[in-house]
C-alpha positions as protocol buffer text, in pm:
chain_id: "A"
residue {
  index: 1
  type: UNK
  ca { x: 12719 y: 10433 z: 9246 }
}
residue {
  index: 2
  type: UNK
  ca { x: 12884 y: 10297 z: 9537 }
}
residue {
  index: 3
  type: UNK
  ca { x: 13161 y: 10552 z: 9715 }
}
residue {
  index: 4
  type: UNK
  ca { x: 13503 y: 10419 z: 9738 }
}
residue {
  index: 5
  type: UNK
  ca { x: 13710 y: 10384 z: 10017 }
}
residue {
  index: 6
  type: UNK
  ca { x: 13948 y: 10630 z: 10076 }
}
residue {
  index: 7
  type: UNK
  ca { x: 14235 y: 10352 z: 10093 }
}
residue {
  index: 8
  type: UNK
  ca { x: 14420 y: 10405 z: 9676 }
}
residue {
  index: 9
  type: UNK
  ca { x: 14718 y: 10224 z: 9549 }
}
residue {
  index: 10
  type: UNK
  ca { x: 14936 y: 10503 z: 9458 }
}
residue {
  index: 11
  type: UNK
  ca { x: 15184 y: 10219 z: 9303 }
}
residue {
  index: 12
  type: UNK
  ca { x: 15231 y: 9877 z: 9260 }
}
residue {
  index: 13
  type: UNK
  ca { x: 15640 y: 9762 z: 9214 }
}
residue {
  index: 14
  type: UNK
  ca { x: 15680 y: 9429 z: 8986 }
}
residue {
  index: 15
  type: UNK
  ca { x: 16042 y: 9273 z: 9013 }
}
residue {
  index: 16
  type: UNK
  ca { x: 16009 y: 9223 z: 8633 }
}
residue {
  index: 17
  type: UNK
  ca { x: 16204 y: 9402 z: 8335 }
}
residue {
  index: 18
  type: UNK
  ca { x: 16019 y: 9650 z: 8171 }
}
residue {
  index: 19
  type: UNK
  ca { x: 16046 y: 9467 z: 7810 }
}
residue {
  index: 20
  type: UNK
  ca { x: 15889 y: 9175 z: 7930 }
}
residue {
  index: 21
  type: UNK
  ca { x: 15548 y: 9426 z: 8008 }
}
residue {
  index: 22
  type: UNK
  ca { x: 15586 y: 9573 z: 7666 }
}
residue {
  index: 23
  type: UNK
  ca { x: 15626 y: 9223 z: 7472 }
}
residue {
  index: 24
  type: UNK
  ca { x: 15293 y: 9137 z: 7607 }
}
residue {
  index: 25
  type: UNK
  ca { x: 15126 y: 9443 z: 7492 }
}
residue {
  index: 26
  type: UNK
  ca { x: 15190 y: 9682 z: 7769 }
}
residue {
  index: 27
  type: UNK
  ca { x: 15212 y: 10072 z: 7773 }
}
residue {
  index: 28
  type: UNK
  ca { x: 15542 y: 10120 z: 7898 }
}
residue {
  index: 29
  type: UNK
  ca { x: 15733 y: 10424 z: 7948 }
}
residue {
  index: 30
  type: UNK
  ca { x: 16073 y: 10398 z: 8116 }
}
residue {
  index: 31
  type: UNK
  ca { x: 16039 y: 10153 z: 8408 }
}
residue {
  index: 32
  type: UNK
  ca { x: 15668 y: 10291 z: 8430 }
}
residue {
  index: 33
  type: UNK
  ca { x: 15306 y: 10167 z: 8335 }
}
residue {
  index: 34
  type: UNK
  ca { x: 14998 y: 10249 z: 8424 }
}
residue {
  index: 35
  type: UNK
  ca { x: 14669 y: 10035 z: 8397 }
}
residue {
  index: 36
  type: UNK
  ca { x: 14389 y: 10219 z: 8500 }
}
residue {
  index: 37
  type: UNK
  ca { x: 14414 y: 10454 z: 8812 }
}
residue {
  index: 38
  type: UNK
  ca { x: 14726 y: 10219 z: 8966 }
}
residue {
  index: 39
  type: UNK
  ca { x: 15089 y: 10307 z: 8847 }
}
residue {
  index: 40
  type: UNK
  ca { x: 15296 y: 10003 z: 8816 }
}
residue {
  index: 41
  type: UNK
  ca { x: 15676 y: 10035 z: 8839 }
}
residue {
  index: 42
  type: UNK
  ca { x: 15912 y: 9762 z: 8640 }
}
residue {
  index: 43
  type: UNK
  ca { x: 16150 y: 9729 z: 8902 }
}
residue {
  index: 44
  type: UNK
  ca { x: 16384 y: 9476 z: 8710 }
}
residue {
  index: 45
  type: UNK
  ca { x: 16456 y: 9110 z: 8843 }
}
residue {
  index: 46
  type: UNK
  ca { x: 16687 y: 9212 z: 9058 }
}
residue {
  index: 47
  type: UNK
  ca { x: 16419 y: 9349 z: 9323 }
}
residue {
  index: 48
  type: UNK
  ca { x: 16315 y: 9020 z: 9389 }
}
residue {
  index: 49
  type: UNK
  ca { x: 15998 y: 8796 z: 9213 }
}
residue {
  index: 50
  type: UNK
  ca { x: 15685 y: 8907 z: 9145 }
}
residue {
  index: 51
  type: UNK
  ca { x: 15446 y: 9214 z: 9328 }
}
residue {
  index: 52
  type: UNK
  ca { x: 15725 y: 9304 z: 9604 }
}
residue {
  index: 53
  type: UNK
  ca { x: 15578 y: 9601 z: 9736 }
}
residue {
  index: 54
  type: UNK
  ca { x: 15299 y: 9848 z: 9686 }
}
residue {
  index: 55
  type: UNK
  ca { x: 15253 y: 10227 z: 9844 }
}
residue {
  index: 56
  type: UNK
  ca { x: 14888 y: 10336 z: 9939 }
}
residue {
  index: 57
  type: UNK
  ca { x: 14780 y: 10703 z: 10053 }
}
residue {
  index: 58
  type: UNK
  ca { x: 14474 y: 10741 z: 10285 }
}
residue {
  index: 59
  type: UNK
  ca { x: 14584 y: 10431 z: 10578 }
}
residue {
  index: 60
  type: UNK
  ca { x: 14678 y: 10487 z: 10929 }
}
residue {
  index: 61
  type: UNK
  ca { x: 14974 y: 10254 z: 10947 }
}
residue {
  index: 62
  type: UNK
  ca { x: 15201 y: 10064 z: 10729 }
}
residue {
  index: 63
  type: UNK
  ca { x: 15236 y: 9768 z: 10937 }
}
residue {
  index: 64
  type: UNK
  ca { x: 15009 y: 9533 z: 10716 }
}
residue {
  index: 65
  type: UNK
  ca { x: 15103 y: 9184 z: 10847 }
}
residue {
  index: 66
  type: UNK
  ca { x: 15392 y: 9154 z: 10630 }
}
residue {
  index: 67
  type: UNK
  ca { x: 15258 y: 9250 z: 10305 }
}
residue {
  index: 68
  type: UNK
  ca { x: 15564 y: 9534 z: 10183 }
}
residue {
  index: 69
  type: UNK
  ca { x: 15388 y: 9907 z: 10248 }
}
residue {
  index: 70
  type: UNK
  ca { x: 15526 y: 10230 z: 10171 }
}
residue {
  index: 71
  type: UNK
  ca { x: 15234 y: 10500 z: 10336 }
}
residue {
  index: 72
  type: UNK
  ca { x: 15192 y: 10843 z: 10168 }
}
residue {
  index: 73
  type: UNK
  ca { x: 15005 y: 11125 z: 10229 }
}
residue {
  index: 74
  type: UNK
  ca { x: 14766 y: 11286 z: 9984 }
}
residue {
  index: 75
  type: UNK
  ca { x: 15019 y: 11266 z: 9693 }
}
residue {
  index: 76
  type: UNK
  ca { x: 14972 y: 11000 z: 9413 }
}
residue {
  index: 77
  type: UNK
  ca { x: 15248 y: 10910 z: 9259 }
}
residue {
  index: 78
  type: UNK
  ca { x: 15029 y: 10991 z: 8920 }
}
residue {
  index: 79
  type: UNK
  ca { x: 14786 y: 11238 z: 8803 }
}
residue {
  index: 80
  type: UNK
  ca { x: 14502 y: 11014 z: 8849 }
}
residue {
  index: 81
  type: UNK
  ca { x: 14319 y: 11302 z: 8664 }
}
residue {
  index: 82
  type: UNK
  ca { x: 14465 y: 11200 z: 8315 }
}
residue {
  index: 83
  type: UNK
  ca { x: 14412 y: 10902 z: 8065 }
}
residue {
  index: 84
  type: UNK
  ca { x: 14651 y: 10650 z: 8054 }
}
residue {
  index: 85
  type: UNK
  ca { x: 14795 y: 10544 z: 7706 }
}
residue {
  index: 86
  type: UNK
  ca { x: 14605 y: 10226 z: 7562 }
}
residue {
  index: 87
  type: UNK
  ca { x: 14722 y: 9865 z: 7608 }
}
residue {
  index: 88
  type: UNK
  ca { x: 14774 y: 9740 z: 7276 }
}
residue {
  index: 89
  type: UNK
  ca { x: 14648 y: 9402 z: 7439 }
}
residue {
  index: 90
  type: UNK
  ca { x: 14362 y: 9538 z: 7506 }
}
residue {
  index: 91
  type: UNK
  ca { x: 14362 y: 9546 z: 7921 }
}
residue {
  index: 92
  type: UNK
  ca { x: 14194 y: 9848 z: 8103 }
}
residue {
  index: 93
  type: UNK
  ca { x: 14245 y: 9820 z: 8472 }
}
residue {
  index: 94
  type: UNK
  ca { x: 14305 y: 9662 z: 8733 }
}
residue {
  index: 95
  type: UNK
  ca { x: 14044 y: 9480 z: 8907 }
}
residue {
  index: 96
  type: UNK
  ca { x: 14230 y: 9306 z: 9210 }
}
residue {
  index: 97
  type: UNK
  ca { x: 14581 y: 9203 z: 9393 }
}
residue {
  index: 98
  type: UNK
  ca { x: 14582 y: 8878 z: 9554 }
}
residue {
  index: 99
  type: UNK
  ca { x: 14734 y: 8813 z: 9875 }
}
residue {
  index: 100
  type: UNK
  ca { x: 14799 y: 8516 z: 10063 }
}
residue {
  index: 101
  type: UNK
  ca { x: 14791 y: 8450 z: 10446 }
}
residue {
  index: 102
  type: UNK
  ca { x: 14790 y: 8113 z: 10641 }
}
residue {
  index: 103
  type: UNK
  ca { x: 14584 y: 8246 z: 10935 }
}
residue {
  index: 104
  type: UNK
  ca { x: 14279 y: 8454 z: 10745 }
}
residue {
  index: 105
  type: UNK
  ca { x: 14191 y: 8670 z: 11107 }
}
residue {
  index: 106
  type: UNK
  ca { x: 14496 y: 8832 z: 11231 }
}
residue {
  index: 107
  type: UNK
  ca { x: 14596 y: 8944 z: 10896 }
}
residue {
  index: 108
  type: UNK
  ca { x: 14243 y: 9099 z: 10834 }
}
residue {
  index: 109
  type: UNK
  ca { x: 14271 y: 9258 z: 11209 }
}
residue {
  index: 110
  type: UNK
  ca { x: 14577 y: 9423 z: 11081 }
}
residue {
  index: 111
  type: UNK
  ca { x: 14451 y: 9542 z: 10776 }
}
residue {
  index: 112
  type: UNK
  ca { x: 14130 y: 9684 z: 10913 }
}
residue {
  index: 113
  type: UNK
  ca { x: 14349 y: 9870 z: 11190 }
}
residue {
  index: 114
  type: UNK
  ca { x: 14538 y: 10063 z: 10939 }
}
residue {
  index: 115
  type: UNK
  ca { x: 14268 y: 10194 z: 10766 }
}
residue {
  index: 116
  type: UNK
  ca { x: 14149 y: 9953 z: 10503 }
}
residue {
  index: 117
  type: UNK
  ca { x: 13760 y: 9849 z: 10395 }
}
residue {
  index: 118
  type: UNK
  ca { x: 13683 y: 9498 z: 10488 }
}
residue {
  index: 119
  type: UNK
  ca { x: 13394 y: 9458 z: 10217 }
}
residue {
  index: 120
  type: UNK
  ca { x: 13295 y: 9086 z: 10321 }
}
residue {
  index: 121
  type: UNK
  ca { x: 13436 y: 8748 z: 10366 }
}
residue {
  index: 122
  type: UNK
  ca { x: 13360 y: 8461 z: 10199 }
}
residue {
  index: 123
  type: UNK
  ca { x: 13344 y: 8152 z: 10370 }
}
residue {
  index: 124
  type: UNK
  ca { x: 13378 y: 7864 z: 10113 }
}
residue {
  index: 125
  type: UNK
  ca { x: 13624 y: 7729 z: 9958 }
}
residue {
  index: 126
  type: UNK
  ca { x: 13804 y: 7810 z: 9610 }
}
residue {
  index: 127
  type: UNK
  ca { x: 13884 y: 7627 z: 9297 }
}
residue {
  index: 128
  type: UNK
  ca { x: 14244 y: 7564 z: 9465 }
}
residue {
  index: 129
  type: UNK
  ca { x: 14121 y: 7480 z: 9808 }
}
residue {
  index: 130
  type: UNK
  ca { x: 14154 y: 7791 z: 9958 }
}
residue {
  index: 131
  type: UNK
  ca { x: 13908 y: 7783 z: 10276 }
}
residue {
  index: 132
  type: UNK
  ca { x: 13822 y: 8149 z: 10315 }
}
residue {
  index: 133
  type: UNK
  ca { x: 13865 y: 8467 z: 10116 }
}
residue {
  index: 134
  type: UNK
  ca { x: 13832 y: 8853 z: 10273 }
}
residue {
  index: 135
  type: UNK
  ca { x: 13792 y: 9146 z: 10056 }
}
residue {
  index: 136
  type: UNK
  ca { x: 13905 y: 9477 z: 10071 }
}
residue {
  index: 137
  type: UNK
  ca { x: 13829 y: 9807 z: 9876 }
}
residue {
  index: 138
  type: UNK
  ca { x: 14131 y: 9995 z: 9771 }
}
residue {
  index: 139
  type: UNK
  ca { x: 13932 y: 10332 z: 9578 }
}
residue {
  index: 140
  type: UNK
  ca { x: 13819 y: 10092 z: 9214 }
}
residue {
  index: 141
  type: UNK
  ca { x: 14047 y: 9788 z: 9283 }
}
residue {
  index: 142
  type: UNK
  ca { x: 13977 y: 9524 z: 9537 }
}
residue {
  index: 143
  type: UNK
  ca { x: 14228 y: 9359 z: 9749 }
}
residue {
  index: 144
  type: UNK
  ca { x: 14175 y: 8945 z: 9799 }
}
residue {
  index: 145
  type: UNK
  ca { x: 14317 y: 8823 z: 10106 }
}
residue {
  index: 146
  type: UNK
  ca { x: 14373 y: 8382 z: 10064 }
}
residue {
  index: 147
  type: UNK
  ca { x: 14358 y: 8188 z: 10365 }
}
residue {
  index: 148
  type: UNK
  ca { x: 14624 y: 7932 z: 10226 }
}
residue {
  index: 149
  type: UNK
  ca { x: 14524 y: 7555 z: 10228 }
}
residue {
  index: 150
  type: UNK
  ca { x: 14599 y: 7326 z: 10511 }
}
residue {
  index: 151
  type: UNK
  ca { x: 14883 y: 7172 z: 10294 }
}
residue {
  index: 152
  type: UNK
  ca { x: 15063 y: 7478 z: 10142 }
}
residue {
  index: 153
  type: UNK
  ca { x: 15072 y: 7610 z: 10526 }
}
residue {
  index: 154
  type: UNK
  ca { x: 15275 y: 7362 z: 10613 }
}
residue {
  index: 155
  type: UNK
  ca { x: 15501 y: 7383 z: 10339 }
}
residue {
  index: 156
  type: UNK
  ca { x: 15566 y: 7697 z: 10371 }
}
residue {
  index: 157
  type: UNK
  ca { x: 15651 y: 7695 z: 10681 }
}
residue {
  index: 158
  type: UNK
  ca { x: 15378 y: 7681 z: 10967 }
}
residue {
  index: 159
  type: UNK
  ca { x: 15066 y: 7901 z: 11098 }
}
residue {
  index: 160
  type: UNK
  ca { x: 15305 y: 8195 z: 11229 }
}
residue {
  index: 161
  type: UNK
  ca { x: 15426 y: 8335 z: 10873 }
}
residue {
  index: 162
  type: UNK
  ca { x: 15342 y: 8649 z: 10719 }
}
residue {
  index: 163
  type: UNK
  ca { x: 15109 y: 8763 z: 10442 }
}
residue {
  index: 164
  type: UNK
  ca { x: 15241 y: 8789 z: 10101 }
}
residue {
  index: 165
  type: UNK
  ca { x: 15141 y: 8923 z: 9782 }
}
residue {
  index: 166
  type: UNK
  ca { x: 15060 y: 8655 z: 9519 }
}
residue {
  index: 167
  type: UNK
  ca { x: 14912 y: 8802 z: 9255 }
}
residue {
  index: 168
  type: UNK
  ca { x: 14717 y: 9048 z: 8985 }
}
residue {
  index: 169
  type: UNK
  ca { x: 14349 y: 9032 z: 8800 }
}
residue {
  index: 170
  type: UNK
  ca { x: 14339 y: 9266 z: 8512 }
}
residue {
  index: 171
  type: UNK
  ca { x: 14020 y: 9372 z: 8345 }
}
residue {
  index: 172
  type: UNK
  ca { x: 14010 y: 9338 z: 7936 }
}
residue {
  index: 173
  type: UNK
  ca { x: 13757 y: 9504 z: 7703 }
}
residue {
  index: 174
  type: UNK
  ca { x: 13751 y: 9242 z: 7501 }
}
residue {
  index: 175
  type: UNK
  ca { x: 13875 y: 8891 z: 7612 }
}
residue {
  index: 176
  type: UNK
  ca { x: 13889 y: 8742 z: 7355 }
}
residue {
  index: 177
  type: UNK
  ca { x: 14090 y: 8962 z: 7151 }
}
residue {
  index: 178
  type: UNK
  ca { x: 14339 y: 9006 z: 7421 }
}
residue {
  index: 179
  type: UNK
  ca { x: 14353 y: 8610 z: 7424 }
}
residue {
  index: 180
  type: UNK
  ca { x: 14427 y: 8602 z: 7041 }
}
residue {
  index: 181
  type: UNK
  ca { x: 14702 y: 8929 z: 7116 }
}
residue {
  index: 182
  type: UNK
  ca { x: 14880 y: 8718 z: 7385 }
}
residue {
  index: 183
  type: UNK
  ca { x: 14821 y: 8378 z: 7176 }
}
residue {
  index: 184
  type: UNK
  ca { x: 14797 y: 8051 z: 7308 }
}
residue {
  index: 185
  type: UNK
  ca { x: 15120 y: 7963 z: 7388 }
}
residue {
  index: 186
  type: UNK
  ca { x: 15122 y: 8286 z: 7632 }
}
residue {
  index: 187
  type: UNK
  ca { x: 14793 y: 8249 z: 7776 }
}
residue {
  index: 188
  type: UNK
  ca { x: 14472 y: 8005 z: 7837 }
}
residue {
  index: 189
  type: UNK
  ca { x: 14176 y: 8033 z: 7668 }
}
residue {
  index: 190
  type: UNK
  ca { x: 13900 y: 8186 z: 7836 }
}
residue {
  index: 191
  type: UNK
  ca { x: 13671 y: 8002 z: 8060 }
}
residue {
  index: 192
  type: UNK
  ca { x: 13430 y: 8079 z: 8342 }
}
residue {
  index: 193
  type: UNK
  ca { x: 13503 y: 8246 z: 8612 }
}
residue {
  index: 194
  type: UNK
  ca { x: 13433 y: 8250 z: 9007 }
}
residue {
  index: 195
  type: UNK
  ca { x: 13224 y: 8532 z: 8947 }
}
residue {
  index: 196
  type: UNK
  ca { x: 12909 y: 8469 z: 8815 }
}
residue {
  index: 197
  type: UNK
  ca { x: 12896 y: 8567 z: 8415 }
}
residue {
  index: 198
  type: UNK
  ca { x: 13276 y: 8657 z: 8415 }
}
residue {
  index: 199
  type: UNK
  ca { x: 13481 y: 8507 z: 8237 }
}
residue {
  index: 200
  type: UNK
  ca { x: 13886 y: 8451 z: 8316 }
}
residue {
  index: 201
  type: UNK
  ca { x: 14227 y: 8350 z: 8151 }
}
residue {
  index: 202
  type: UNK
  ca { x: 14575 y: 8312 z: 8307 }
}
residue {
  index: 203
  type: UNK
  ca { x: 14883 y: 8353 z: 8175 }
}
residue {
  index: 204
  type: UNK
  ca { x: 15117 y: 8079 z: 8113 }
}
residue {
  index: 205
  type: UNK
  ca { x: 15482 y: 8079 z: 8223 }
}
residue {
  index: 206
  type: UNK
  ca { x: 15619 y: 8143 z: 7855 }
}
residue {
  index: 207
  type: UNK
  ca { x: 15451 y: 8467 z: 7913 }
}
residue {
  index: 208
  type: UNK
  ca { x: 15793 y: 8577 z: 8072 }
}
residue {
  index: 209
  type: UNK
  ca { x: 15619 y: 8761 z: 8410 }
}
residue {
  index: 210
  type: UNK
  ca { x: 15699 y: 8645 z: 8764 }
}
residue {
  index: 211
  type: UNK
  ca { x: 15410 y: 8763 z: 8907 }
}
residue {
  index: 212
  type: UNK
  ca { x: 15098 y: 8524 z: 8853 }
}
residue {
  index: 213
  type: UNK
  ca { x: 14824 y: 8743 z: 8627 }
}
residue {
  index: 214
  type: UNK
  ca { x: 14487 y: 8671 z: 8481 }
}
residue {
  index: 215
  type: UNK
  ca { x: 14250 y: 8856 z: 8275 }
}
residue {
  index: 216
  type: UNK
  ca { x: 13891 y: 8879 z: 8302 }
}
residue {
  index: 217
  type: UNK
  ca { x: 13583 y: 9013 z: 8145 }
}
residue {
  index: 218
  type: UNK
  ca { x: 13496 y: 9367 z: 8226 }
}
């Protein structure tokens, strides 16, 4: 098996209620959930929209091209040791955080200075028209870095703007069944995925979240 970086998550902070987690079939404790190895923390709406910040143990800086870092040191904000409770919708971890960036380079530059594991980059484009992809290893989640299309650069503002976190991919044991948990009018049905024999869904903006999240196939 493959050893992984020394880069972790230590936690992940959502600007969404708590409730909104649990209604979807969420472990939640308090403001806190944990898929996986990665602790999540429900910061409430009032933190902002969607993934606004994340703290990692193991990099050499914090400055990560605008993406929101907090740096520890060997501390996890978790016993990664222990099981978490099970997802009643059936999710298991977390497979990767999507970021976006309208220059692909610099922002990889200034992830690779602070510690993190540039695993490839893929130079075609996706579904959306996203040009070029980079992927990092964070321990067992990866980290997808999204060149932004020519378009959406300019809408949001030019070439010179920071990266920013877009989104989550969780992993499900059973898609399926966590598609008929969620129900239709909460999520897509499955279809293929990028990734060759994976399968994806997405969930739909009655699912109450402000972060983007999809589900895919173990």
């Amino acid at each position: 098996m493959r050893a992984v970086s020394g880069v972790r998550i230590e936690e992940l902070v959502i600007a969404d209620e708590p409730a909104a987690w649990s209604a979807l079939g969420f472990a939640v404790e308090g403001d806190a959930c944990r898929v996986g190895s990665v602790p999540f923390r429900l910061a409430g709406r009032s933190a902002g929209r969607g993934l606004v910040g994340w703290t990692l143990s193991g990099i050499a800086g914090d400055q990560l091209d605008g993406l929101p870092t907090k740096r520890v040191g060997g501390a996890a904000a978790q016993d990664p040791t222990s099981d978490p409770p099970p997802h009643p919708n059936g999710v298991t971890a977390l497979d990767h955080v999507v970021a976006i960036t309208p220059v692909l380079d610099p922002t990889v530059a200034a992830l690779e200075a602070a510690g993190l594991d540039l695993r490839r980059i893929r130079e075609e484009p996706t579904p959306a028209g996203a040009p070029r992809q980079a992927f990092f290893r964070l321990g067992d989640v990866i980290l997808e870095v999204v060149q932004a299309p020519e378009d959406a650069i300019e809408r949001s503002g030019g070439p010179d703007g920071p990266a920013f976190f877009w989104g989550l991919a969780f992993k499900a044991a059973d898609l399926d069944v966590t598609v008929a948990f969620l129900g239709e009018e909460r999520c897509t049905p499955p279809r293929p995925a990028v990734q060759p024999g994976r399968r994806i869904a997405t969930l739909r903006r009655a699912a109450g979240l402000s972060v983007p999240v999809a589900l895919l196939t173990e």
